[in-house]
ZALO-184366 format. One record per residue (C-alpha): residue number from 0; x, y, z. Coordinates in Angstrom, 2 decimals. Each point is the difference from the previous one (the first is absolute). Layout:
// residues N
SITE   resi         x         y         z
SITE    NUM         X         Y         Z
...
//
This chain:
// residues 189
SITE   resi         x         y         z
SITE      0     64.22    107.42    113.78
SITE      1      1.67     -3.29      1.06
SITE      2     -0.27     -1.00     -3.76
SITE      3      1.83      3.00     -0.99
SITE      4      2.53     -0.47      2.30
SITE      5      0.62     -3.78     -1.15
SITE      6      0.35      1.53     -3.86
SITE      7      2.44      1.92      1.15
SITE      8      2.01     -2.01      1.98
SITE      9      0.14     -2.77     -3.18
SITE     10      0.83      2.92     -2.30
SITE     11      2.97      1.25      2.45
SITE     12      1.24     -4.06     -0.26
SITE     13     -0.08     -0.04     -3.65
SITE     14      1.83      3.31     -0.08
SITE     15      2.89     -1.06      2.57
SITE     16      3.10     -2.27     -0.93
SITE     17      0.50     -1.17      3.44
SITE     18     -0.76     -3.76     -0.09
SITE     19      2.30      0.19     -2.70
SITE     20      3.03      1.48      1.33
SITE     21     -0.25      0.48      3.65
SITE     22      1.23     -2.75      1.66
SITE     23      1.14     -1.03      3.55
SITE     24      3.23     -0.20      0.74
SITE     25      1.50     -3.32     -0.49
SITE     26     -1.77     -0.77     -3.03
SITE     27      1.59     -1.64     -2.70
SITE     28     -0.29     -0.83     -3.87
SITE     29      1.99     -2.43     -1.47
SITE     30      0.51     -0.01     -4.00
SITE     31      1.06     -2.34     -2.90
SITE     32      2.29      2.16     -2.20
SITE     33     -0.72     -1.05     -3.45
SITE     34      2.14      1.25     -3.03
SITE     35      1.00     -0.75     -3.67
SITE     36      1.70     -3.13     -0.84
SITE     37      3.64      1.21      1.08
SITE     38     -1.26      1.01      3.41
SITE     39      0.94     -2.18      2.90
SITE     40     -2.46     -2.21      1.08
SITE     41     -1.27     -0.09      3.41
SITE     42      0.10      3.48      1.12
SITE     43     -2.02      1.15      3.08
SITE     44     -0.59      3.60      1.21
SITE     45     -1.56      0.46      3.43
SITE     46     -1.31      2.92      1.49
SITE     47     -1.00      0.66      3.20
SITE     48     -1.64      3.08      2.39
SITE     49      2.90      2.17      2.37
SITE     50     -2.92      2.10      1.06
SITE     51     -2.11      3.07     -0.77
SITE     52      0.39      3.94      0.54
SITE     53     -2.25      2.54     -0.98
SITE     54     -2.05     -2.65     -2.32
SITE     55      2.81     -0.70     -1.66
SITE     56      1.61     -3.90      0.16
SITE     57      3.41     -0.93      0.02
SITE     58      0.73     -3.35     -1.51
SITE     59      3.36     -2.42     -0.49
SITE     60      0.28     -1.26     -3.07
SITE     61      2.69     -2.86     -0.71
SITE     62      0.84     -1.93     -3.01
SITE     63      2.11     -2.85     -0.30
SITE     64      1.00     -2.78      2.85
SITE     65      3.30      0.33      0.57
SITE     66      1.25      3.62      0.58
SITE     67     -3.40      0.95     -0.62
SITE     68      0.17      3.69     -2.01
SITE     69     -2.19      2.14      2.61
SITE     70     -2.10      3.26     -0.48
SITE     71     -2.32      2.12      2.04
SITE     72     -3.16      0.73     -1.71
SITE     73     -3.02      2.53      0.95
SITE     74     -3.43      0.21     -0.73
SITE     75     -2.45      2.83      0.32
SITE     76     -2.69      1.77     -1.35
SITE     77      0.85      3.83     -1.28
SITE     78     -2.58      2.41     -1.92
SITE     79     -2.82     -2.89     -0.01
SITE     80      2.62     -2.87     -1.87
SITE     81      1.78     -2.63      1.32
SITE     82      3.92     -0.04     -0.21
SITE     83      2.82     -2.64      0.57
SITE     84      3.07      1.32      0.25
SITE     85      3.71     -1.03      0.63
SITE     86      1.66      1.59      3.08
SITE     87      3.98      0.80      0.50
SITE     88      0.18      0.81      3.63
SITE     89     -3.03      2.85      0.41
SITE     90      0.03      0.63     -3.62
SITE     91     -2.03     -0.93     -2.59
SITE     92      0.66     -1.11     -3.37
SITE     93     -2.02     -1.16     -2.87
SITE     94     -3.31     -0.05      1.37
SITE     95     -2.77     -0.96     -2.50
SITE     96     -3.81      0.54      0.40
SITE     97     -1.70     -3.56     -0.54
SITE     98     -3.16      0.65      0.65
SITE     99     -2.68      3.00      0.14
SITE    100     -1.87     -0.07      3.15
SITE    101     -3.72     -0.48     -1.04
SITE    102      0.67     -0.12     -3.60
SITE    103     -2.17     -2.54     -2.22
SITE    104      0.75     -1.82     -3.45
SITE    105      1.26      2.22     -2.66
SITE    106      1.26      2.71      2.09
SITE    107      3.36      1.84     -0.10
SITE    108      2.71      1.92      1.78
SITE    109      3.29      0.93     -0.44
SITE    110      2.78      2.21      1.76
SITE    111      3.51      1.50     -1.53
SITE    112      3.20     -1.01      1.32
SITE    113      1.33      1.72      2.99
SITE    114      3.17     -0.62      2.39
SITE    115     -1.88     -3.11      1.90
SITE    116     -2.70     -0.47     -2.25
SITE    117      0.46     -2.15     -3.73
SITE    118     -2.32      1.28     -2.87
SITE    119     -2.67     -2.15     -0.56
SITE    120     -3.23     -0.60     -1.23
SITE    121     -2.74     -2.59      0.81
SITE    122     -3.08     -1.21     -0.65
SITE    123     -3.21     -1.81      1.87
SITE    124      0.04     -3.56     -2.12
SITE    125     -3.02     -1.27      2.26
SITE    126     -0.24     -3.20      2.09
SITE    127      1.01     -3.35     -1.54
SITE    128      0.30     -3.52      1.60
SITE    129      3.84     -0.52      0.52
SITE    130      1.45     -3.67      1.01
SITE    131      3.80      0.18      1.75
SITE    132      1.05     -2.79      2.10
SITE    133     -1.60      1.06      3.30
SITE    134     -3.55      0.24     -1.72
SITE    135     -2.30      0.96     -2.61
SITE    136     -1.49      3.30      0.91
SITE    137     -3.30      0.93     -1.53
SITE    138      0.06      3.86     -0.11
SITE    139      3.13      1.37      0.16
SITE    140      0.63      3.46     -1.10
SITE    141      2.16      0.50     -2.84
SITE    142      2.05      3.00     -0.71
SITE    143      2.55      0.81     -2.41
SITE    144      2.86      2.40      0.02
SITE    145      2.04      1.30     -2.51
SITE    146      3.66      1.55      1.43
SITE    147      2.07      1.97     -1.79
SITE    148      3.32     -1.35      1.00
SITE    149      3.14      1.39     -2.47
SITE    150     -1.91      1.07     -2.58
SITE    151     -1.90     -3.32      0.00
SITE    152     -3.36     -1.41      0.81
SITE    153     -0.08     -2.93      2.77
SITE    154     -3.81     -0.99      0.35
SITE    155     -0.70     -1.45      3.65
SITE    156     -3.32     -2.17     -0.27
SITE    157     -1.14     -0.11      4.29
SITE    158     -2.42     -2.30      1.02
SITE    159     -1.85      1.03      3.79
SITE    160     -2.10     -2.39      1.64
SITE    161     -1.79      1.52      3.20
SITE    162      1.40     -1.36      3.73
SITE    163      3.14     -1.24     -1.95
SITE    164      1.90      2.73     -2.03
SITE    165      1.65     -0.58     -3.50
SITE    166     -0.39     -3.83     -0.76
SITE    167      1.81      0.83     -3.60
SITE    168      2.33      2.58     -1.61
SITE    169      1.57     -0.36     -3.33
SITE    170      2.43      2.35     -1.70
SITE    171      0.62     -0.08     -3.73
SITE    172      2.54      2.37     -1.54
SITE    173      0.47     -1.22     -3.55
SITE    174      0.88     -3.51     -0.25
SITE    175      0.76     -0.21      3.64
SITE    176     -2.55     -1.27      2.36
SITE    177     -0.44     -0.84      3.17
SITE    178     -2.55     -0.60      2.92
SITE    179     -0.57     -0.80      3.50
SITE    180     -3.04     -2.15      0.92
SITE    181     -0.92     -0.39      3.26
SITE    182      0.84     -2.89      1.41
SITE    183     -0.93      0.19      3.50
SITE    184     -1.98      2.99      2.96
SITE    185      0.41      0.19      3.23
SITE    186     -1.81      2.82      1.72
SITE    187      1.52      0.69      3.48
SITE    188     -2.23     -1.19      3.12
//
């Protein structure tokens, strides 16, 4: 019985996103922004944990030093995947689901466009080694997104490392590219 219990209890872990997005408040993520040749050079985002309601996390996100461009981000898990989404005041806007709870290599899910959701598909890419400048992380889970933004494709590559969040994010739309790499975690005491 105690065996079957154990099986369980690793199969619920494997299933759950929480060491991947729940975090306490206080936490922060600090990120290189890295773009074509005509971006600017230098660029930092940092995001950091308001608090939680409901199991869903509020974060700050600001860009830039001086008069740092600032946005209120949320992150939850709705019908099994989980979403980040921009908020304006209560509302939200342009949510995305990056990654299907319990979903393995290969796999696939999509949702149609609605008034606070973008339409998007993804796809399981596996884990993969992934070096930023904070570290090299051995098995981080990659998933890729493909949002329908204007009548165009922007593909999101997100890279999740367990206990730390996203250590990598790059966007391509056409030519343009960009990505944040993780420079830096602090997880609240």
């Amino acid at each position: 019985m105690r065996l079957a219990a154990f099986i369980l209890l690793v199969a619920a872990a494997q299933d759950s996103a929480d060491s991947y997005y729940k975090f306490a408040k206080g936490s922060t993520w600090t990120y290189a922004m890295v773009g074509g040749e005509d971006a600017p050079k230098g660029m930092k985002m940092k995001m950091s944990v308001l608090g939680e309601a409901d199991g869903k996390y509020t974060l700050q996100m600001s860009q830039g030093d001086e008069a740092p461009r600032q946005t209120k981000l949320l992150w939850y898990v709705s019908d099994g995947v989980l979403y980040w989404a921009e908020k304006n005041g209560e509302t939200l806007k342009e949510a995305v689901g990056l990654w299907k709870i319990g979903s393995k290599k290969g796999d696939t899910w999509s949702k149609p466009g609605s008034e606070t959701v973008q339409e998007h598909s993804a796809t399981h890419m596996g884990t993969e080694e992934v070096k930023v400048p904070a570290a090299t992380y051995k098995d981080a889970v990659h998933v890729q997104v493909k949002i329908k933004e204007a009548g165009k494709d922007v593909v999101v590559d997100a890279y999740f490392v367990e206990k730390v969040g996203v250590v990598r994010m790059s966007y391509s739309q056409g030519d343009h590219k960009m990505s944040m790499d993780l420079e830096k975690f602090e997880a609240a005491k």
